[in-house]
C-alpha positions as CSV (number, residue, x, y, z in Angstrom):
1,X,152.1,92.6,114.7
2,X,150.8,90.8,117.8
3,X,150.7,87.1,118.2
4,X,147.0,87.2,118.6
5,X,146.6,89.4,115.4
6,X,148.4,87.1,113.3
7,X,146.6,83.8,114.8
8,X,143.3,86.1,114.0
9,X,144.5,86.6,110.7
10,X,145.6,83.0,109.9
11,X,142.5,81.8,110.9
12,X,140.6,84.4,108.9
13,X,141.9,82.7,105.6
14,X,138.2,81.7,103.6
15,X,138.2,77.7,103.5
16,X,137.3,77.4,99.7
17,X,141.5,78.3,98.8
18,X,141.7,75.2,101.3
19,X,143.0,71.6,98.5
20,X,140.9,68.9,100.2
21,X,142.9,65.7,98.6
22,X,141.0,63.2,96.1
23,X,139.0,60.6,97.6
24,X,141.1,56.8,96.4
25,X,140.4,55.5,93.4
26,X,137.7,52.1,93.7
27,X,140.0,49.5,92.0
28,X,138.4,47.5,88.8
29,X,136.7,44.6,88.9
30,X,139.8,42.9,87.4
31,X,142.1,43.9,89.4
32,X,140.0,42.8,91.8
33,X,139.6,39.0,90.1
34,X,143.5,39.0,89.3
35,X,144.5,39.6,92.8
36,X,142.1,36.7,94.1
37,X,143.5,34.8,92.0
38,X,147.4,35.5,93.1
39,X,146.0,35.1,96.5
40,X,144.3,31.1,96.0
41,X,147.5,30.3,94.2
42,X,149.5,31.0,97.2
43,X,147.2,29.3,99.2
44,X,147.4,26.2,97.0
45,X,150.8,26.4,96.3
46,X,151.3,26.5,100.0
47,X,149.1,23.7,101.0
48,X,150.4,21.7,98.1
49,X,153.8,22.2,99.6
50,X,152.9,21.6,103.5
51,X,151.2,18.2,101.8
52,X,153.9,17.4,100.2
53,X,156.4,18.1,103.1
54,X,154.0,15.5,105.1
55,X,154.3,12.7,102.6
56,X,158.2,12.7,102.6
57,X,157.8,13.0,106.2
58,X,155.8,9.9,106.2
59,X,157.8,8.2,103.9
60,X,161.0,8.9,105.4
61,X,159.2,7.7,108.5
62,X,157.8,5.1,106.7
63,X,161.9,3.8,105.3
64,X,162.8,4.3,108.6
65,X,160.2,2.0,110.4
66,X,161.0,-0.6,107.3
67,X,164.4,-0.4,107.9
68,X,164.5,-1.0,111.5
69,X,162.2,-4.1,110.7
70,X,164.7,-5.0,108.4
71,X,167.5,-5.3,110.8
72,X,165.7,-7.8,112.2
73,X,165.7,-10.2,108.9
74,X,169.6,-11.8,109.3
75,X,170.4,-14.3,106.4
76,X,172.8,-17.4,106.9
77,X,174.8,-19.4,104.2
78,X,172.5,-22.5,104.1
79,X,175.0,-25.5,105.1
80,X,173.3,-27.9,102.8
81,X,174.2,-26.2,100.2
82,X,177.4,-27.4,97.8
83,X,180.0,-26.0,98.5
84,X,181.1,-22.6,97.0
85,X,184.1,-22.4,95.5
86,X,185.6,-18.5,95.0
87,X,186.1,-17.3,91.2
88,X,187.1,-14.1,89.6
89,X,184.5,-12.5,87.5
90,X,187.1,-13.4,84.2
91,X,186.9,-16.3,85.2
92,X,185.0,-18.7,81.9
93,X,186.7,-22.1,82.3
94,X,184.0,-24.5,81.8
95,X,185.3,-27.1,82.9
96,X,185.5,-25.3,86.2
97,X,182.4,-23.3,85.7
98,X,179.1,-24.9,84.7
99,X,176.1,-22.7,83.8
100,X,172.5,-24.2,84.2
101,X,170.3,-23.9,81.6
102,X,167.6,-21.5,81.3
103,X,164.2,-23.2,82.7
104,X,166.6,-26.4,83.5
105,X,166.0,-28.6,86.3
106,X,167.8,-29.5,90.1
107,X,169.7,-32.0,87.3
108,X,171.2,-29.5,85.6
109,X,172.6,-27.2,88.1
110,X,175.0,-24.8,88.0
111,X,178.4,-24.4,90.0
112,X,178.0,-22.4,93.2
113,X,180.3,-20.1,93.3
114,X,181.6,-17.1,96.1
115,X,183.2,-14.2,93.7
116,X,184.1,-10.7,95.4
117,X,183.7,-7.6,93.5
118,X,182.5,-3.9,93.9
119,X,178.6,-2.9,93.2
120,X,178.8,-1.4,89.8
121,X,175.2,-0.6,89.0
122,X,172.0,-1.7,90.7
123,X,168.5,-2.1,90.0
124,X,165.3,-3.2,91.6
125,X,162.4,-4.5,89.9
126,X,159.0,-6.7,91.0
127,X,161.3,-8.2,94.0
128,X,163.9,-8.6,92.1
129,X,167.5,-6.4,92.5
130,X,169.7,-6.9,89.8
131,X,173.5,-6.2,91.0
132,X,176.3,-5.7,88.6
133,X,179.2,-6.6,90.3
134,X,182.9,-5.8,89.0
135,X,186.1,-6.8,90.7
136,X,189.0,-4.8,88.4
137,X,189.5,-7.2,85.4
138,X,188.0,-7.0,81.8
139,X,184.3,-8.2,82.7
140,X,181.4,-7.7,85.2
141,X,178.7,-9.7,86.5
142,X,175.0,-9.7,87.0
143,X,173.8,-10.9,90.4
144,X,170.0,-11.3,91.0
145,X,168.8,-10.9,94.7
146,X,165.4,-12.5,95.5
147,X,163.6,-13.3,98.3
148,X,164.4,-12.5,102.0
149,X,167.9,-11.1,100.5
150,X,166.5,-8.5,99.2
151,X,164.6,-7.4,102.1
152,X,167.4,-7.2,104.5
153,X,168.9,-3.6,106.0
154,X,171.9,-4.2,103.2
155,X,170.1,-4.9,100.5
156,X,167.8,-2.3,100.9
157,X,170.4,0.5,101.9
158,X,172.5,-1.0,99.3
159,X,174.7,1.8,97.0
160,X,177.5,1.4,94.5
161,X,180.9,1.1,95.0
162,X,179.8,-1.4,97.8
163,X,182.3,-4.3,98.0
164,X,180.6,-7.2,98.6
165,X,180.8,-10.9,98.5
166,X,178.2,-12.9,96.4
167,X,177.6,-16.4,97.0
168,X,175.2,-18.5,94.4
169,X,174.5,-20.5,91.0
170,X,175.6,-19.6,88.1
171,X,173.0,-19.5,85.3
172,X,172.6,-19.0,81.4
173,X,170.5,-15.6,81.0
174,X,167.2,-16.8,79.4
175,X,166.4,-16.4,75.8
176,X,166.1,-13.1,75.2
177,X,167.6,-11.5,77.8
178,X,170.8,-9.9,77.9
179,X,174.1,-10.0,80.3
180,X,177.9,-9.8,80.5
181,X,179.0,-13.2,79.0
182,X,175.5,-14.1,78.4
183,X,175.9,-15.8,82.2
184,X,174.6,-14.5,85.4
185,X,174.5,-16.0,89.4
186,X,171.4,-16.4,91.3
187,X,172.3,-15.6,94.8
188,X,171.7,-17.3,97.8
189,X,173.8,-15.3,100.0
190,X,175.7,-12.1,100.6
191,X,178.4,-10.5,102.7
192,X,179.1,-6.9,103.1
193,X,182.9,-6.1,102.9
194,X,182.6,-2.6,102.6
195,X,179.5,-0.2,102.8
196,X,179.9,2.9,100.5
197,X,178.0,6.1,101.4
198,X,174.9,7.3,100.0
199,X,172.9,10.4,99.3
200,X,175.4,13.9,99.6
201,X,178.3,11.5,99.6
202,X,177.0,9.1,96.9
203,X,179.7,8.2,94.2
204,X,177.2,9.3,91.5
205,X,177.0,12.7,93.0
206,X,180.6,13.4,93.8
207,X,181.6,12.7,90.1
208,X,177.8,12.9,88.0
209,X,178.6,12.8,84.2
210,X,178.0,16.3,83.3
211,X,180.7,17.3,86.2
212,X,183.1,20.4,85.3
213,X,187.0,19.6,84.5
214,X,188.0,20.1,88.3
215,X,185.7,18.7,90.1
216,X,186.4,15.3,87.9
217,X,190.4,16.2,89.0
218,X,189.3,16.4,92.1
219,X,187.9,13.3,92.5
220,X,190.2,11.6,90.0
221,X,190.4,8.6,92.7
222,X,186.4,7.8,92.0
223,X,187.1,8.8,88.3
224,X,188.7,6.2,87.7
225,X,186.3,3.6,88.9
226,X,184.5,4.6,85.7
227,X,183.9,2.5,83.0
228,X,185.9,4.9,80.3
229,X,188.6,6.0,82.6
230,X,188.6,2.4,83.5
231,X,188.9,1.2,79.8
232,X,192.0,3.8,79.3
233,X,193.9,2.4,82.3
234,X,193.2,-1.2,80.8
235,X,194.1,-0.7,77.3
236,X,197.5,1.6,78.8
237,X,198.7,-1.5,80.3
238,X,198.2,-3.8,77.2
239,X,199.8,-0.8,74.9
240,X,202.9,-0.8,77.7
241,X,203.0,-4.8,77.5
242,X,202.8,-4.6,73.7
243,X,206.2,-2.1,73.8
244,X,207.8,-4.6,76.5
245,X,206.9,-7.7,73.9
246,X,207.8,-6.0,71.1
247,X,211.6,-4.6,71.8
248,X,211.7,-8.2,73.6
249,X,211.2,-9.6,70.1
250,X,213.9,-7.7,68.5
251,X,216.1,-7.7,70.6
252,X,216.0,-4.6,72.7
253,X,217.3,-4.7,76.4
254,X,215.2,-2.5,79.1
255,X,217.4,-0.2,81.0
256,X,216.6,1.7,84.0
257,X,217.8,5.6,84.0
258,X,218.0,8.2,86.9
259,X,215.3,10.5,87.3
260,X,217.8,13.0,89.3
261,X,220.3,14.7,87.3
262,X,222.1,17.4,86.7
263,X,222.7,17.9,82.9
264,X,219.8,19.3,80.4
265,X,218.4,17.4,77.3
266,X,216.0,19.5,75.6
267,X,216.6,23.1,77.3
268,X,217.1,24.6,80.6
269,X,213.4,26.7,80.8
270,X,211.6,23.2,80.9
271,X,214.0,21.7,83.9
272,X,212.3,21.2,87.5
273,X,215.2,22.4,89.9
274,X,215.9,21.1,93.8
275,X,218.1,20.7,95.9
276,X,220.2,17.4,96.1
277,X,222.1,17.3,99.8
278,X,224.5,20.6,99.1
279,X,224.1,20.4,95.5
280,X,221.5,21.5,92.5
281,X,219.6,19.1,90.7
282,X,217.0,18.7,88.4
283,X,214.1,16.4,87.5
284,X,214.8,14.0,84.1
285,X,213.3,15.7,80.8
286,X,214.8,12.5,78.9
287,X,216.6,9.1,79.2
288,X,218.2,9.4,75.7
289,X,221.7,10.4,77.0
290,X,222.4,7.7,79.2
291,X,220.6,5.1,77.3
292,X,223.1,6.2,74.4
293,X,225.9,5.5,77.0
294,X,224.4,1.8,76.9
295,X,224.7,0.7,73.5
296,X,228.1,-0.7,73.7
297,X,227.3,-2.5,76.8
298,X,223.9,-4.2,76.0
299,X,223.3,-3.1,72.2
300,X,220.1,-2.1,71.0
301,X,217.9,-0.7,74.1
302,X,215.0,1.0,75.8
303,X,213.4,2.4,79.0
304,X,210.0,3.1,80.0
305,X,210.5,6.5,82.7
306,X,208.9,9.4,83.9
307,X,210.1,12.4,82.4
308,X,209.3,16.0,83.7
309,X,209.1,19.0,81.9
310,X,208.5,22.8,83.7
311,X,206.4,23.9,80.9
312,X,203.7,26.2,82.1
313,X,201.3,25.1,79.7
314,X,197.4,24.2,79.8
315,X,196.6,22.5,76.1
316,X,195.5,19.2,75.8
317,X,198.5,17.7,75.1
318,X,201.1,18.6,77.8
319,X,201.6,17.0,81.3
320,X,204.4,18.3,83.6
321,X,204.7,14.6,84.8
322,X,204.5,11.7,81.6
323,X,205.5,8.1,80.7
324,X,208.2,8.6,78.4
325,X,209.3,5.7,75.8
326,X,212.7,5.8,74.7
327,X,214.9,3.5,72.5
328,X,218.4,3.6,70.9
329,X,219.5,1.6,67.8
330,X,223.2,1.5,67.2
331,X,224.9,1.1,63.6
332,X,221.7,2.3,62.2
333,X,221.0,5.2,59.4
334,X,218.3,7.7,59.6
335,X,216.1,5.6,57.2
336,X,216.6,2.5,59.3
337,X,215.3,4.3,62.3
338,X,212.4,5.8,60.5
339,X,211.4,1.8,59.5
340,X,211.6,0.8,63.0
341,X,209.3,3.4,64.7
342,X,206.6,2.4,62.1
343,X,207.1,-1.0,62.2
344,X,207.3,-0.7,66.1
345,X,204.3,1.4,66.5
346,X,202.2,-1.3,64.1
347,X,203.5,-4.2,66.0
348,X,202.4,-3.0,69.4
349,X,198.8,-1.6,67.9
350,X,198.8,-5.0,66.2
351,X,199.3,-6.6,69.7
352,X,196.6,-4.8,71.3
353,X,194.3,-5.8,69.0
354,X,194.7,-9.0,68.7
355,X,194.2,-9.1,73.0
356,X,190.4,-10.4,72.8
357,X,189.8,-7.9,75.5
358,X,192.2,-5.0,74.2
359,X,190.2,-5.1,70.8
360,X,186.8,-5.0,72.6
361,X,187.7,-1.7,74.7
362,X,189.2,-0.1,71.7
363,X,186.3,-0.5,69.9
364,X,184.0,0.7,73.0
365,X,186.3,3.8,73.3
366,X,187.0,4.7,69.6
367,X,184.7,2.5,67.0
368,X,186.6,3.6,63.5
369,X,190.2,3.3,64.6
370,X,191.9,1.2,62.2
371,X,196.0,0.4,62.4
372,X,197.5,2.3,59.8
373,X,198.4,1.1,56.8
374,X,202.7,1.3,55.8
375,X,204.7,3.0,54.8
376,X,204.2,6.3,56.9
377,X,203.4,9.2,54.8
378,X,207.1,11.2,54.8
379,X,207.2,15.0,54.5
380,X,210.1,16.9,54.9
381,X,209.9,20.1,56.9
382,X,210.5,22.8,53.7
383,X,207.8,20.4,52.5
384,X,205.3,21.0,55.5
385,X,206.1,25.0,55.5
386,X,204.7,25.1,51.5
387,X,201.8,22.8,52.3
388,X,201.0,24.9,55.3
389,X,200.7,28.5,52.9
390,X,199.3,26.9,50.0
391,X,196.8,25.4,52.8
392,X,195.8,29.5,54.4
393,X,197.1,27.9,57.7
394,X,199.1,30.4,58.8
395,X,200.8,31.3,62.6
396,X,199.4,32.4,65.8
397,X,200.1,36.0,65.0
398,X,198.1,35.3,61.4
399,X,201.2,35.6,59.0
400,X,202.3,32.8,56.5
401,X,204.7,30.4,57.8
402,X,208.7,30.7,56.7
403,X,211.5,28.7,56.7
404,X,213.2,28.4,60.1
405,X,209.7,28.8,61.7
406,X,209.1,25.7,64.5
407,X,205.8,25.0,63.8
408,X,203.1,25.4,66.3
409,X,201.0,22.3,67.9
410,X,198.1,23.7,66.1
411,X,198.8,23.9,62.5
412,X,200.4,20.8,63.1
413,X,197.8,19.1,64.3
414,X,195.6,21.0,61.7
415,X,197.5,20.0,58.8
416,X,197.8,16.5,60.2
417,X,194.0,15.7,60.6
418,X,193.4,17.2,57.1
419,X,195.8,15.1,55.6
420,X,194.6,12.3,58.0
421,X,197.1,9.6,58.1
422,X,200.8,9.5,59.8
423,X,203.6,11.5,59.2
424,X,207.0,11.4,59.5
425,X,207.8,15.1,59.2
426,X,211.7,15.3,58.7
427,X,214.4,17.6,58.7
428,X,213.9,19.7,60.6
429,X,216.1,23.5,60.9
430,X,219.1,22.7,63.1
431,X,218.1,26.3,65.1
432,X,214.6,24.6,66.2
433,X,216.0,21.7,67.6
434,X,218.3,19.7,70.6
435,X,222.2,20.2,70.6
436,X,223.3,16.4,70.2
437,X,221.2,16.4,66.7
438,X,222.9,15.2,64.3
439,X,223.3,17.9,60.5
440,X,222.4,16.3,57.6
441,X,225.6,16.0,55.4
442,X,223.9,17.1,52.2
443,X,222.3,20.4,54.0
444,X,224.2,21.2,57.0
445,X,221.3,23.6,57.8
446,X,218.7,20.9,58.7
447,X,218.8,18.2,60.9
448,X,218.1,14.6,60.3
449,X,215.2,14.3,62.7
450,X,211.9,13.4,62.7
451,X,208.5,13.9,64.4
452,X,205.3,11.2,64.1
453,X,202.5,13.2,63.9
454,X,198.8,11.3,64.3
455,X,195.5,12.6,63.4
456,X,193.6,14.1,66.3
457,X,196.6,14.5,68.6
458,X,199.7,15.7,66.6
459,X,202.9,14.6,67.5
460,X,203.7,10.9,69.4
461,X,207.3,10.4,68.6
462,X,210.0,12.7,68.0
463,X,213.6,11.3,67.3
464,X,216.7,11.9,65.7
465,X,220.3,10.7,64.3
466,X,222.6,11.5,66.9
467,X,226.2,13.5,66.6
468,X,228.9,11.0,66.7
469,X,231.5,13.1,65.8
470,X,233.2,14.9,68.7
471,X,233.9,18.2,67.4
472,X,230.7,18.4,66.0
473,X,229.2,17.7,69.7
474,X,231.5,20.2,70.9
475,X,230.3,22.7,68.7
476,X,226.7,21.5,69.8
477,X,227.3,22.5,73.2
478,X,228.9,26.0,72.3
479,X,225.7,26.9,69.8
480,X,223.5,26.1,72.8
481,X,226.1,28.1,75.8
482,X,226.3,24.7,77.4
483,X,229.0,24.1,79.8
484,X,230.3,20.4,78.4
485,X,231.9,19.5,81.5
486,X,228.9,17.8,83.5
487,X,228.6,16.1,80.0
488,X,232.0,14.4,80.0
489,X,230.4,10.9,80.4
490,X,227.9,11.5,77.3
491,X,231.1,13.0,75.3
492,X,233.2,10.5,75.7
493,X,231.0,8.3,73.5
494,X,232.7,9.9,70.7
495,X,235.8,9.1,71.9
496,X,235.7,5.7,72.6
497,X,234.6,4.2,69.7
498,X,231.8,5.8,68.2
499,X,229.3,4.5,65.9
500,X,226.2,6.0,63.6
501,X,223.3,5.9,66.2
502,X,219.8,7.2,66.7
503,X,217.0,7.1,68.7
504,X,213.2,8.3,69.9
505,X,211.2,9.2,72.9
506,X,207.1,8.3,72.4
507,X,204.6,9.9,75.1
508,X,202.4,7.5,76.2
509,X,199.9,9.4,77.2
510,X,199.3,10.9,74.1
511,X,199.4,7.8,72.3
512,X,196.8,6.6,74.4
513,X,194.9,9.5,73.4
514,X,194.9,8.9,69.5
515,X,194.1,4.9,70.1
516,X,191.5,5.9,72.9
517,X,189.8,9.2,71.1
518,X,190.4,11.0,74.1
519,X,190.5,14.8,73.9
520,X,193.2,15.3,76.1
521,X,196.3,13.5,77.8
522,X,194.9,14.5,80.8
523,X,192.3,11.7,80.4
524,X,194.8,9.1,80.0
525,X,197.3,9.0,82.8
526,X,196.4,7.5,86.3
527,X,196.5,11.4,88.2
528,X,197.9,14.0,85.4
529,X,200.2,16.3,86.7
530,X,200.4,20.0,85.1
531,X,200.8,23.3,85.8
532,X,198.4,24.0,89.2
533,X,197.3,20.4,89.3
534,X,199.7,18.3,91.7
535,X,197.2,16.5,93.2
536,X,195.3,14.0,94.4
C-alpha cells in the first residue's frame, strides 16, 4: 500500500470509535471546607511560630542589652563593715558563730562571716536569689542575694557548680521557714572564684537525673558532685574509719601488702598479667598470703588494698578494680573467727551510726536499715543446698541444686533476701574453693569456710581456717597443678612454727551497697572499674 493510501485510510477512521476522556470530578463541598482548613492552620501555625521566633529574639536581645547594663553595676566590700572572719559551712560553734534573731535589731547582730563553697542550687524569687552553697563537708548553706547584688553580670549569669566566695550575716531563718541548720547568711558581698558553664554545657544537662548508665559513667567526675553519690563517698569514709577504729581497739596492726606479684590466690583465669622489667607479673587478687606471713611478727593484723580480679563480668556486684578488707587472727578456731567478723561488722555499723552525720546520711540513703541483731543466722552449705530445692530455686540451667554444686550469686542472693537476715553459710565442698583451705577434720570433704551473705547484695565476707599443716598445703598445691616454688615464703609458715590461723577478705564496695541501698557496687566506689569501663 502507498503512504498516501494508508494516511487516507487512517484518517478515514469515523470519530464516534474515538474515547474522549472524562471531564474531572468537581470536589465536595467538604473537601473543599477541610482543605481550608489545613491551609489557615498552616498559616497560623506559621505565624504563631515567626511570632514566637521574634519574642525570643527580643528577649535574647532584651538579656543581652540587660546584661551589658549589668556590667556596668560593680559592687565593693563596704569597709565599714565588721570585719569578716572566714568559716566552713560545718562550722556551728556558737561561741564563734552568733545568729541574729529573726525580726531582731542592729543590737542583735549576727557574725559576718566570708565562707567559700560551690553553688549547689539557686533560685530567684521577688528580688530575691536564694543560693545554696556547699563546700565538701556534711552541710550546705542558704545565701540570700538582695539588692544591687543580685543585679550584677554574675548574679544574673549565675549557674551551679559556680565556686564562689560569700561575704555577710548570719541569721536565724524566720518562723516558719525552713533551711540547713535552721541558719542562713544575708549577703553583702560576693566574689566569683570560678564561673561554671551554662546552657549545652550546664552541669544539670551533662548528667540530668533520668540519664542512661553511660552517660552517668561518663561523667562520673560531675556524678559525684551529687548529693547521693556525694552521701556514698561520705558514709565510705566513716565505714573505712569505723574498720581502722575497730581493729585499733582490738588490737589489730595495719600492714601494707604488694599490689605486684607473682603467685595466685584464688585462681589463675581472674589474674591481670604484665610485664615486670624481664619478668611476668600479675596484679594482687588478695593480701591474705602475706598478711598470714605477718602474724608472728606483729600478731593479729589487717590491710585495707586494692585487689584486682580479670573477671569479665557485668552484674551488679563485680568490679575488676575494689577495696578489699582483709584480716588474720592467729591461735584462733573456726568458731572464734566466725564471732569476730560479726562482732566486727556490728562494731563498725555501730560506729557509723552513732557519727551524728553518718546516721543522718544513712537514713537519707536507706530509711529502714537497722544493725542486725546477733548472733548471725548459721547455715551450713548441705544445709543451704536442701533449703534451696525445698525452696523451687533451682540453677541457671533450671535443674535442682546437688551437693558439690557452687552456688550461683543469684540463688544466693535469692535465698538470702527471703530469709532476710545474715548468714554465715559454712562448709563449704573442698572442690569449690581456694587451695590453702583448711578440711574440716570430722568431714575431710568440706572445708571449714564461711561466706557472710546480706539481704539485697549477697555475699560481703568470705573467709576461712587456713592449712597449717605442711603436707596438707602441699597436697593443696598438687589438687590445684600449682607449682609451690614461687610459694616457698608462704610454705614455710608451716615450717617454722605453725599455728591454727584464719582469716577474711570484706568488699567494701558491696558493703557500702547493703548499708547505702544501692543497686549496684558500681554506685559506690569513687570511678568503678570493670570489664570495658577503665575510665575517667
Amino acid at each position: 500500500m502507498a503512504i498516501d493510501e494508508a494516511v487516507s485510510t487512517a484518517e478515514a477512521v469515523p470519530t464516534s470509535d474515538v474515547t474522549e476522556p472524562a471531564p474531572p470530578k468537581e470536589p465536595s463541598k467538604s473537601a473543599l471546607k477541610k482543605a481550608e482548613r489545613l491551609r489557615q492552620e498552616k498559616e497560623r501555625k506559621a505565624a504563631k511560630e515567626k511570632e514566637l521566633a521574634l519574642r525570643q529574639a527580643q528577649t535574647e536581645d532584651n538579656r543581652r542589652l540587660a546584661l551589658e547594663e549589668a556590667k556596668k553595676l560593680i559592687i565593693k566590700e563596704d569597709p565599714s563593715l565588721p570585719r569578716a572572719i572566714k568559716i566552713q559551712i560545718r562550722d556551728r560553734n556558737p561561741d564563734r558563730i552568733r545568729l541574729r534573731p529573726a525580726g531582731g535589731d542592729e543590737s542583735q547582730r549576727g557574725t559576718r562571716v566570708k565562707v567559700m563553697g560551690w553553688v549547689h542550687r539557686l533560685r530567684t524569687q521577688k528580688g530575691v536569689m536564694f543560693v545554696t552553697l556547699q563546700d565538701g563537708t556534711f552541710s550546705t548553706l542558704q545565701c540570700l542575694l538582695t539588692g544591687d547584688l543580685v543585679k550584677t553580670y554574675d548574679a544574673l549569669t549565675l549557674t551551679a557548680q559556680t565556686s564562689m566566695t560569700i561575704y555577710g550575716e548570719m541569721w536565724e531563718v524566720p518562723p516558719k521557714q525552713h533551711a540547713p541548720d535552721n541558719r542562713e547568711l544575708h549577703a553583702d558581698y560576693f566574689e566569683i572564684i570560678g564561673k561554671a558553664p551554662g546552657d549545652r554545657e550546664a552541669y544539670g544537662t551533662l548528667v540530668p537525673v533520668d540519664a542512661d548508665p553511660q552517660t552517668l559513667l561518663n561523667n562520673r567526675h560531675l556524678v559525684i558532685r551529687g548529693e547521693t553519690a556525694s552521701a556514698v563517698l561520705k558514709i565510705m569514709d566513716l565505714v573505712l574509719y569505723g574498720f581502722h577504729q575497730t581493729y585499733y581497739d582490738h588490737n589489730f596492726r595495719q600492714l601494707r601488702t604488694p599490689c605486684m606479684v607473682q603467685t595466685q590466690v584464688e585462681g589463675g583465669s581472674t589474674l591481670f598479667e604484665f610485664k615486670y622489667f624481664d619478668d611476668t607479673a600479675y596484679l594482687t587478687q588478695s593480701s591474705q598470703l602475706y598478711l598470714e606471713t605477718g602474724l608472728p611478727s606483729v600478731g593479729n593484723n589487717y590491710c585495707v588494698m586494692p585487689s584486682f580480679r580479670a573477671e569479665k563480668s557485668l552484674t551488679r556486684r563485680h568490679l575488676a578494680e575494689y577495696t578489699h578488707i582483709e584480716a588474720e587472727l592467729g591461735f584462733v578456731d573456726f568458731d572464734d573467727l566466725l564471732d569476730h567478723i560479726e562482732e566486727t561488722i556490728v562494731s563498725v555499723l555501730e560506729f557509723v551510726l552513732s557519727h551524728p552525720e553518718g546516721k543522718t546520711l544513712v537514713q537519707q540513703l536507706n530509711p529502714d536499715f537497722r544493725i542486725p541483731e546477733r548472733p548471725f543466722l548459721r547455715m551450713k552449705y548441705a544445709d543451704a543446698i536442701t533449703w534451696l530445692n525445698e525452696h523451687d530455686i533451682l540453677k541457671e540451667d533450671g535443674s535442682p541444686h546437688i551437693d558439690g554444686d557452687d552456688i550461683a550469686e543469684a540463688a544466693e542472693r535469692k535465698m538470702t533476701d527471703i530469709i532476710n537476715r545474715p548468714i554465715f553459710l559454712t562448709y563449704f565442698p573442698t572442690e569449690v574453693k581456694a587451695f590453702y583451705m583448711k578440711r574440716q577434720e570430722s568431714d575431710p570433704r568440706t572445708t571449714e569456710s564461711v561466706d557472710c551473705l546480706m539481704p539485697g547484695v549477697g555475699e560481703i565476707v568470705g573467709g576461712s581456717m587456713r592449712m597449717d599443716d605442711l603436707s596438707e598445703l602441699l597436697a593443696g598445691y598438687a589438687r590445684e597443678k600449682i607449682d609451690p616454688k614461687p610459694y616457698y615464703w608462704y610454705t614455710d609458715q608451716r615450717k617454722y612454727g605453725s599455728i591454727p590461723h584464719g582469716g577474711y577478705g570484706l568488699g567494701l564496695e558491696r558493703f557500702l551497697a547493703w548499708i547505702c541501698a544501692r543497686y549496684t557496687v558500681r554506685e559506690c566506689t569513687l570511678y568503678p572499674r570493670f570489664v570495658g569501663r577503665c575510665t575517667p
